[in-house]
C-alpha positions as CSV (number, residue, x, y, z in Angstrom):
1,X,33.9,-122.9,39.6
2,X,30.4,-123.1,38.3
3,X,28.9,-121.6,41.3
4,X,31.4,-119.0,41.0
5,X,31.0,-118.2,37.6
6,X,26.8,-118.3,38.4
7,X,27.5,-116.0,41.4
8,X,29.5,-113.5,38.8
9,X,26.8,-114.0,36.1
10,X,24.3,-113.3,38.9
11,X,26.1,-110.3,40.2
12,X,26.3,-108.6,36.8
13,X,22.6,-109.5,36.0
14,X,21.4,-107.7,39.6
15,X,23.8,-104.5,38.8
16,X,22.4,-104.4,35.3
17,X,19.0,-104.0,37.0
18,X,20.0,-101.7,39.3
19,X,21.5,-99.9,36.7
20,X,18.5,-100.1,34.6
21,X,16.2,-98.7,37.8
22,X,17.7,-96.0,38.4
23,X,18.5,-94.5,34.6
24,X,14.6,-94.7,34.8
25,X,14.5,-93.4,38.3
26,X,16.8,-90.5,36.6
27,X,14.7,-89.2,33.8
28,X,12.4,-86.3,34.1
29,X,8.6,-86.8,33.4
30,X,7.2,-85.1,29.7
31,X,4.9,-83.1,32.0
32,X,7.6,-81.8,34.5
33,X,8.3,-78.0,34.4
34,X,11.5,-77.3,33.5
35,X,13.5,-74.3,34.7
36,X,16.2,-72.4,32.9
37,X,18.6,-70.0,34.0
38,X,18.1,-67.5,30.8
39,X,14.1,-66.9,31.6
40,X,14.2,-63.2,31.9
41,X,13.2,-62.6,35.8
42,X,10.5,-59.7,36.9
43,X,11.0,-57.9,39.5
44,X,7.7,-56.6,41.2
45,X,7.7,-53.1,42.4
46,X,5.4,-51.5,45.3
47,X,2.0,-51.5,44.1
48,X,0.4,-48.0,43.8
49,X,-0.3,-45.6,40.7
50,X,3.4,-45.6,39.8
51,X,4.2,-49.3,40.1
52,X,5.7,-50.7,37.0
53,X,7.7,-53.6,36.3
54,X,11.6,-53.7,35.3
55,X,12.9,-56.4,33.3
56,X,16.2,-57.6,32.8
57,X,18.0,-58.6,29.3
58,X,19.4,-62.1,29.2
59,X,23.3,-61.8,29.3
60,X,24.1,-64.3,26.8
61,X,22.5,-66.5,24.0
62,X,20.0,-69.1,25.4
63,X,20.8,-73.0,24.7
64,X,18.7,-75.0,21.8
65,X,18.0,-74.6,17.7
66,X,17.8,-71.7,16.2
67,X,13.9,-72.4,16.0
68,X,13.7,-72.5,19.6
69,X,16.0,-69.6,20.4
70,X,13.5,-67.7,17.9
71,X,10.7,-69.1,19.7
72,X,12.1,-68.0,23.1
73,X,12.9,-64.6,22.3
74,X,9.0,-64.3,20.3
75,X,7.8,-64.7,24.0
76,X,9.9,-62.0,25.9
77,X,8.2,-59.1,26.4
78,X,8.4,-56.4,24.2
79,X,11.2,-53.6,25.9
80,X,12.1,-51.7,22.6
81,X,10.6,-48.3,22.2
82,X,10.9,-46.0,19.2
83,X,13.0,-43.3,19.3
84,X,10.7,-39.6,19.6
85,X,10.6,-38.0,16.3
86,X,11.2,-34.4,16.7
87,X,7.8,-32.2,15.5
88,X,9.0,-29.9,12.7
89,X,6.8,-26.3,13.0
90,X,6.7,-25.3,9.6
91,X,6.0,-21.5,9.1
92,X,2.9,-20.6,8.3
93,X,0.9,-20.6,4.4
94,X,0.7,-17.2,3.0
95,X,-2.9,-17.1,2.6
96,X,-4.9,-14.4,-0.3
97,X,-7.5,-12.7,2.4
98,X,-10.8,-13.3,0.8
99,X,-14.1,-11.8,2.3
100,X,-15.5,-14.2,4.7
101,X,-18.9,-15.8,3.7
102,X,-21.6,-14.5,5.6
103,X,-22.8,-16.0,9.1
104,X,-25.2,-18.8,8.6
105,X,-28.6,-18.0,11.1
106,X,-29.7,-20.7,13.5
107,X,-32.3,-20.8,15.9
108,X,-33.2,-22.4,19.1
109,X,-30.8,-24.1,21.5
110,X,-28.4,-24.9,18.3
111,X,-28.0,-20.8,18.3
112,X,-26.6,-20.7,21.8
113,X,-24.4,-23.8,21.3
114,X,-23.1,-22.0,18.2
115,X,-23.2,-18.6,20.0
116,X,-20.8,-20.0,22.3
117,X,-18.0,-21.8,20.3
118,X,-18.3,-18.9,17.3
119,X,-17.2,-15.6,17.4
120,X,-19.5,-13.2,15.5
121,X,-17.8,-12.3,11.7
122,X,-17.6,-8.5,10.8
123,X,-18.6,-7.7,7.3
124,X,-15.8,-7.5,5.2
125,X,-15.0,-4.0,3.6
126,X,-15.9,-3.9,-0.3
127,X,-12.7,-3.8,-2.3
128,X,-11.7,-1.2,-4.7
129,X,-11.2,-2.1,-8.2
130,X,-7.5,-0.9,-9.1
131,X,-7.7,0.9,-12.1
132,X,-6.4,0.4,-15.3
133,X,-2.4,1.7,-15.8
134,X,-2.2,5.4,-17.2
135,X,-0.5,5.7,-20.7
136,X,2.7,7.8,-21.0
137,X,2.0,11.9,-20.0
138,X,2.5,13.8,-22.7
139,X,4.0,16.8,-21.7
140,X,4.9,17.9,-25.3
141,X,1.0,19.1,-25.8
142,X,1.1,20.2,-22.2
143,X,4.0,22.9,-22.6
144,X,2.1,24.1,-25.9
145,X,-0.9,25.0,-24.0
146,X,1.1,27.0,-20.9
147,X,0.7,30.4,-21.5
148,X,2.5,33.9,-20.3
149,X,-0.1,36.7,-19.8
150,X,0.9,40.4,-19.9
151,X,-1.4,43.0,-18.7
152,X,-1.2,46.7,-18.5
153,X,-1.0,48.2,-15.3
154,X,-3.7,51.3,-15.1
155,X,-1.0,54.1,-15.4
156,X,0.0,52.0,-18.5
157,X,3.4,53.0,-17.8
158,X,4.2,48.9,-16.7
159,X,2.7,45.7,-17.1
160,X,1.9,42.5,-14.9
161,X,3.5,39.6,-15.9
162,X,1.7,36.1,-14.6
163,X,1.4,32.7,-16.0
164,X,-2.0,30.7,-17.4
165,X,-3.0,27.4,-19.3
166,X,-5.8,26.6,-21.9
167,X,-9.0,24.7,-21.7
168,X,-10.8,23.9,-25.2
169,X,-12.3,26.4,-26.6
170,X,-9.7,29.7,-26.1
171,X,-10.8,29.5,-22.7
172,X,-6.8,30.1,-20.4
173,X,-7.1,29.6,-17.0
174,X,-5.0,32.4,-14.5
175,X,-4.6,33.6,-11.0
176,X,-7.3,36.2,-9.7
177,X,-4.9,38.3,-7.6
178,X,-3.1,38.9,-11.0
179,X,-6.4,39.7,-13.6
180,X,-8.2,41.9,-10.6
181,X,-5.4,44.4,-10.2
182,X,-4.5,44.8,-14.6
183,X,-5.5,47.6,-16.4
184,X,-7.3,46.6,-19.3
185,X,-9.8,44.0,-20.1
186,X,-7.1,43.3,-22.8
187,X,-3.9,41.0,-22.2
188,X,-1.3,40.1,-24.2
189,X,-1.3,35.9,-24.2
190,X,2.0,34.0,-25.1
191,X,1.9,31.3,-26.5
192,X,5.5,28.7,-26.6
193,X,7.5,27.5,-28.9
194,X,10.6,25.0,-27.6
195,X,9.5,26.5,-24.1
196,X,10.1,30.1,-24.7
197,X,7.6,32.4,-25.2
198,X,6.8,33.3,-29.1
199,X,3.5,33.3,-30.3
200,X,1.7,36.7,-29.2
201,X,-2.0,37.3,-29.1
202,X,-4.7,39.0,-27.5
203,X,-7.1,37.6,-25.4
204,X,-10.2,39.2,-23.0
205,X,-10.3,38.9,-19.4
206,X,-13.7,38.1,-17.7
207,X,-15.5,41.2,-15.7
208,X,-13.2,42.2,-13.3
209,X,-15.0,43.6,-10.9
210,X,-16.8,40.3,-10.2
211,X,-13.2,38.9,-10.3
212,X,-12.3,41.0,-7.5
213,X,-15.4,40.6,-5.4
214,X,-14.6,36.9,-5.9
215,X,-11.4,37.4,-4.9
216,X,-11.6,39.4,-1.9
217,X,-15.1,38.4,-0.2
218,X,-14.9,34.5,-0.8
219,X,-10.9,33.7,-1.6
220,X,-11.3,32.9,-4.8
221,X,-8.5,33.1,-6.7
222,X,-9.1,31.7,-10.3
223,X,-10.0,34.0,-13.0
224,X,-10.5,33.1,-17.0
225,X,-9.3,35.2,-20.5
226,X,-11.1,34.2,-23.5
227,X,-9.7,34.0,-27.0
228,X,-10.8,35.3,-29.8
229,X,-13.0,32.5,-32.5
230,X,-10.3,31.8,-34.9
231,X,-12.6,32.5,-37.9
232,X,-12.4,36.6,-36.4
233,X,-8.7,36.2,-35.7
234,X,-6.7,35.1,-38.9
235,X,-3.4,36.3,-36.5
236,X,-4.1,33.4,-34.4
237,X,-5.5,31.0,-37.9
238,X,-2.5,31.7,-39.1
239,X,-0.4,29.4,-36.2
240,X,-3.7,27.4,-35.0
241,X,-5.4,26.5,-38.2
242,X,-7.9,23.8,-36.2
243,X,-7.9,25.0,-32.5
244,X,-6.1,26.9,-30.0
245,X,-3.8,24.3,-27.9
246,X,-5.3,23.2,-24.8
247,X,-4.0,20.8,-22.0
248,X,-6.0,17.6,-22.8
249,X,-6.7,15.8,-19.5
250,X,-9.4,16.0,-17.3
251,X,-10.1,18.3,-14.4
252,X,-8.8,16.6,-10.8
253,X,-12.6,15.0,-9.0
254,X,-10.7,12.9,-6.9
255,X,-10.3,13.9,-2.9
256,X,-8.0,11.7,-1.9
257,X,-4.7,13.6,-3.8
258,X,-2.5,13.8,-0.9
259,X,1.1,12.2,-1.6
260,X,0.5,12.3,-6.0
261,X,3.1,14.1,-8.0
262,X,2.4,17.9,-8.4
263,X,3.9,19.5,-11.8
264,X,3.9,22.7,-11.3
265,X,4.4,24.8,-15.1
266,X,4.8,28.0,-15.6
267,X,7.2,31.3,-16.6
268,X,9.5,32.5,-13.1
269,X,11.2,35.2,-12.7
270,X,14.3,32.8,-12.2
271,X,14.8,33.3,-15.9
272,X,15.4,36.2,-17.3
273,X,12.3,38.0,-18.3
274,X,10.7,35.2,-17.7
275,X,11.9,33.8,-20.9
276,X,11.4,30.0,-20.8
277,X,8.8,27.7,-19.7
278,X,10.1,25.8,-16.5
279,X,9.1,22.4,-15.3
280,X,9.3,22.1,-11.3
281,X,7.9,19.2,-9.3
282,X,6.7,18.0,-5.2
283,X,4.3,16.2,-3.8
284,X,1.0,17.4,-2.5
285,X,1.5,17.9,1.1
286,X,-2.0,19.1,2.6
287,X,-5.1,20.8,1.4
288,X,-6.5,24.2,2.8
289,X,-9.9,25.8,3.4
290,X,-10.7,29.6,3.4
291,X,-11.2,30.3,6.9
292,X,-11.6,34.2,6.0
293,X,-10.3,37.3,4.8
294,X,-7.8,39.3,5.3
295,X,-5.6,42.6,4.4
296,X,-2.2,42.4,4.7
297,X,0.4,45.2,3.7
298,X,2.5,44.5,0.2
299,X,6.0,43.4,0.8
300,X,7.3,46.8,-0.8
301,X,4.8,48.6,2.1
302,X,3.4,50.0,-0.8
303,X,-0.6,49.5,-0.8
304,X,-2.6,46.7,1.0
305,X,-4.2,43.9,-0.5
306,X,-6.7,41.2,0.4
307,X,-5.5,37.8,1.0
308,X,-7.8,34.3,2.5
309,X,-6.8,32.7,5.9
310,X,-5.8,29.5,4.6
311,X,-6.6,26.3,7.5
312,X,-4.6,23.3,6.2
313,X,-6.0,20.2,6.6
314,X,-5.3,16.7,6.0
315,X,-9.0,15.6,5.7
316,X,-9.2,13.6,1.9
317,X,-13.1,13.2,2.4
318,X,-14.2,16.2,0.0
319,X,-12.3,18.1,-2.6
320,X,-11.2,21.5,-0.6
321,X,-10.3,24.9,-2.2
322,X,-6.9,24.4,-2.3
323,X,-3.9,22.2,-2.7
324,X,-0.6,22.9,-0.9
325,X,2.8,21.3,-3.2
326,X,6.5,21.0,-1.7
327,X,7.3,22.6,-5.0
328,X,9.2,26.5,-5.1
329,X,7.1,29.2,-6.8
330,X,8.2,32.4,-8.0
331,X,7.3,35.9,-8.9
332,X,5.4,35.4,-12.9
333,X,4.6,31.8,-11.5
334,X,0.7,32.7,-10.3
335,X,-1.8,31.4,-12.6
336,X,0.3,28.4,-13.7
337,X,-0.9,25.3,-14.4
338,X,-0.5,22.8,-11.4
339,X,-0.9,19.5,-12.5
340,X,-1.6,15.7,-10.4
341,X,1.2,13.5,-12.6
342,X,-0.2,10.4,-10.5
343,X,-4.1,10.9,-12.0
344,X,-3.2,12.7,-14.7
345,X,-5.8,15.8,-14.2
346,X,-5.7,19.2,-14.2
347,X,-5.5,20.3,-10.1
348,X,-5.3,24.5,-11.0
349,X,-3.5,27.7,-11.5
350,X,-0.8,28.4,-8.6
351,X,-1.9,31.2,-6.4
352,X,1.6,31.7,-5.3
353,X,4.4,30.2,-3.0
354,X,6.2,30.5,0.6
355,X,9.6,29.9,1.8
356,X,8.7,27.0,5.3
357,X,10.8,29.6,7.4
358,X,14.2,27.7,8.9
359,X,13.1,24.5,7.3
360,X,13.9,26.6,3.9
361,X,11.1,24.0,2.7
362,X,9.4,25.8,-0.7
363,X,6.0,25.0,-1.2
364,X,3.1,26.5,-3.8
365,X,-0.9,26.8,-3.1
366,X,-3.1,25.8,-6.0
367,X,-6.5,26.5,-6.3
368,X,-8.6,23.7,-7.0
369,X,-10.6,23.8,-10.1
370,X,-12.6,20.7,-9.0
371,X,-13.3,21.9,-5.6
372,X,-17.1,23.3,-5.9
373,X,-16.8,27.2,-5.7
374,X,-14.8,26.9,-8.6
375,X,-16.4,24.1,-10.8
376,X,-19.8,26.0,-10.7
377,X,-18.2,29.1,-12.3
378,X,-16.0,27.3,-15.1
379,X,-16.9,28.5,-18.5
């Protein structure tokens, strides 16, 4: 009984060893390496410029801590790439042009290096000062000083009827064409009141023989009447106690008029008797030069008379002789006063006007006072 209970003691005691051995046998070293199923696996691809390697995202949540999973997931490679951000072209800075500074002067092998990245720099072109705003025209002391001019014809059984303006002094301003054909060195010059013709006086013309050699040898067609002093003409003190009217702007000095306002004043045969002082306006449209003389028949075929060759132009480099306006003219216009509204300066008296054919376009020629054939012979 004993030996069989020994021999059961001693059986259990050897499986417990057994036992023992091999849970010992069973457990993995500290140092072993230890696979895992959720390692992410790389797959090599051919080696050459374009190999790479692909990697492939764990299907499900590894086992362990949180820690560890952390851990883990720290050591994966990095396959998360940012999303391109689309480039926004904004349009371009409105920039104020300023002259560029000038070109800085090297020498030496820096001046071919520098040659060769810079492009040379033109000068920039000097700027012109704008000038300063014009005040309101006053056109209220500009129709006092527009004038109607009546001269005697040399049967003094009629009369020539033209248009004129005043300079200081009593010195009015008419067409050439007009004083070379009167009668008389004396004239009859109206002055306005409310636009119609009121105040009448007598004024002198210049010589008129060297108005009509002006005229008809060099194109000229500009001619002065002088007023009387006031002290030897208490007719005229009576109205004009201080001084005739005159038009009180400047005579035109600038070329470049082409495209102002032209005001062209004067008395037309539109109105009756040429009763009333009219207002028209255009723009200049071209200058002309005197390219000659010549003698054309009058439109009644009545008696010849000289006339310039007028060669427009659109050149604004120098002042020319005359102005050319998209304004009508009419018969008692010549002489008027044509006037830049833009500048505010006297341009000159209106030679006279021409229908543009089919375009039924009206324009009027004014002699320039500025221009230098003129200016040298202004009283």
């Amino acid at each position: 009984m004993w030996y069989g209970g020994g021999m059961v003691k001693y059986m259990l005691m050897v499986m417990g060893v057994i036992m023992a051995a091999v849970f010992l046998l069973g457990r993995p070293r500290p140092d072993a390496p230890v696979s895992s199923p959720y390692k992410e696996s790389v797959r090599a691809e051919p080696s050459g410029p374009d190999a790479r390697a692909t990697t492939s995202t764990p299907s499900r949540r590894p086992p362990g801590s949180d820690a560890a999973v952390k851990k883990e997931i720290a050591s994966l490679p990095r396959m998360i790439q940012k999303a391109p951000v689309a480039s926004v072209v904004l349009p371009p800075k409105i920039i104020t042009q300023i002259a560029a500074p000038p070109t800085p002067i090297v020498s030496g092998s820096a001046a071919t290096s520098s040659a060769s990245s810079t492009a040379p720099v033109a000068p920039a072109a000097p700027m012109r000062a704008l000038a300063p705003p014009l005040p309101p025209l006053n056109e209220t002391v500009i129709f006092s000083a527009v004038v109607k001019i009546e001269c005697p014809s040399e049967d003094r059984r009629g009369k020539y009827v033209a248009s004129g303006f005043a300079l200081p002094q009593g010195v009015i301003v008419t067409a050439a064409h007009f004083v070379k054909d009167s009668g008389s060195d004396t004239c009859e010059v109206i002055f306005p009141r409310d636009r119609a013709p009121s105040i009448y006086l007598f004024g002198t013309t210049e010589d008129r023989e060297q108005v009509r050699k002006r005229h008809d040898e060099q194109g000229i067609d500009a001619a002065f009447i002088f007023m009387p002093l006031l002290a030897a003409y208490p007719e005229a003190r009576a109205v004009f106690p201080d001084a005739y009217p005159y038009v009180p702007y400047p005579v035109c000095d600038e070329p470049a008029l082409l495209g102002d306002t032209i005001l062209h004043f004067g008395y037309p045969s539109s109105f009756q008797n040429n009763s009333y002082l009219d207002k028209s306006e255009g723009k200049a449209a071209a200058y002309a030069d005197i390219n000659g003389i010549t003698e054309e028949l009058s439109e009644d075929q009545s008696y010849l008379f000289k006339s310039p060759i007028f060669k427009y132009t659109n050149d604004q480099s120098q002042l020319h002789p005359y102005l050319v306006s998209r304004s009508p003219s009419f018969y008692g216009d010549s002489g008027g006063l044509g006037f830049d509204a833009t500048r505010q300066c006297i341009v000159g008296p209106d030679r006279g006007g021409t229908i543009g054919g089919a375009a039924g376009e009206n324009f009027s020629i004014f002699m320039i006072l500025g221009w230098e054939g003129v200016r040298n012979i202004l009283p």
